[in-house]
Every structure is written in C-alpha cells, then in structure tokens.
C-alpha positions in Angstrom: 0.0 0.0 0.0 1.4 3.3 -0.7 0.2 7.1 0.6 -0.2 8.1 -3.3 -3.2 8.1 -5.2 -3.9 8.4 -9.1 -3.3 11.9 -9.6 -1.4 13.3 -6.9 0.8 15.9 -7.7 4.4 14.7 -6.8 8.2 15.4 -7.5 10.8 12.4 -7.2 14.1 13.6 -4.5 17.0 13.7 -6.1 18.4 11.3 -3.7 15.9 8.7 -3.9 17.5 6.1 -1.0 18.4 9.2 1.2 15.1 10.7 3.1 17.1 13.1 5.8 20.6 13.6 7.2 24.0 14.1 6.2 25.1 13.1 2.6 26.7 10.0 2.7 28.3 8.5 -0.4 26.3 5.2 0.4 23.1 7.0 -0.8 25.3 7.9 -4.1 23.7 4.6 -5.9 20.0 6.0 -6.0 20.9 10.3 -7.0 18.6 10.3 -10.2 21.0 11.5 -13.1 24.2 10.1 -12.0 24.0 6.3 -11.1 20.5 5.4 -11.5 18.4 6.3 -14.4 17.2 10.3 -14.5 13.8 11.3 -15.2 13.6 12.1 -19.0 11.1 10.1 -19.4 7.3 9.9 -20.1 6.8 7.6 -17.1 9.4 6.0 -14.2 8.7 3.9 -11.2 9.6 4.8 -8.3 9.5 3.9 -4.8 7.0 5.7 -2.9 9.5 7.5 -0.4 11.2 8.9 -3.0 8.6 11.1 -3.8 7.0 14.4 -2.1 4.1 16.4 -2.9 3.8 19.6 -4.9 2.6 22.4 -3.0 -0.8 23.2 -4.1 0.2 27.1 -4.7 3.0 25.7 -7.6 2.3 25.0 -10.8 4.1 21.1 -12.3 6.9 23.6 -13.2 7.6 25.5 -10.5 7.3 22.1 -8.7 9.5 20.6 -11.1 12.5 22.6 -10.1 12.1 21.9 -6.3 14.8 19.1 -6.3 17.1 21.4 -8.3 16.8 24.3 -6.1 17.4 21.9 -2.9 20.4 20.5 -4.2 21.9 23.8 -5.4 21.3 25.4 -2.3 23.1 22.3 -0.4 26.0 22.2 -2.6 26.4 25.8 -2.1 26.8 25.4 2.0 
C-alpha cells in the first residue's frame, strides 16, 4: 500500500534512497542522473519514499525545479 493516489501531484528527491541527514556516499547509488536512471522520461517507477508532494500554490513547473533548487542550495553550503 502506498500514501499516493492516481493523480497526486508529486516530484521524485533527487536522492531517492536518502530521506534526511548528512550526505553519505552510500546513498550515491539512487541520486537520479548520476548512477541510476534520470527522469527524462514519459513515465518511471519509483519507490513511494522517493517522492514528495507539490505544493498546491505551484504549478508542475515551479514544482519541477524543487529538487534542483534543494540540491543547489546544499551544494552551495
């Protein structure tokens, strides 16, 4: 059973193993783009904690950049 339904409006993490904490190169494996398939696709699979919701204030786009925003701002601390 999963907390997503048909039509929920979600992003994938960037970091798809890693849901809080410290980087640690052991999460490396599941960073979408580098060693595990990226999302130019029409469709992926994807484990539910992977995922978060879209604000309901964002449109898919703004939503879209989320993970990018997130990891820039990390790599720039």
């Amino acid at each position: 059973m999963t907390k997503w339904a048909v039509g929920d409006r979600v992003v994938a993490n960037f970091t798809q193993a890693q849901l809080a904490g410290e980087f640690d190169a052991a999460y490396f494996p599941s960073s979408l783009g580098a060693q595990a398939h990226g999302m130019l696709s029409q469709y992926r699979i994807l484990e539910d904690y992977g995922l978060v919701r879209i604000p309901e204030h964002l449109s898919y786009e703004e939503g879209a950049t989320l993970p990018c925003a997130a990891l820039t701002a990390w790599n720039a601390l």
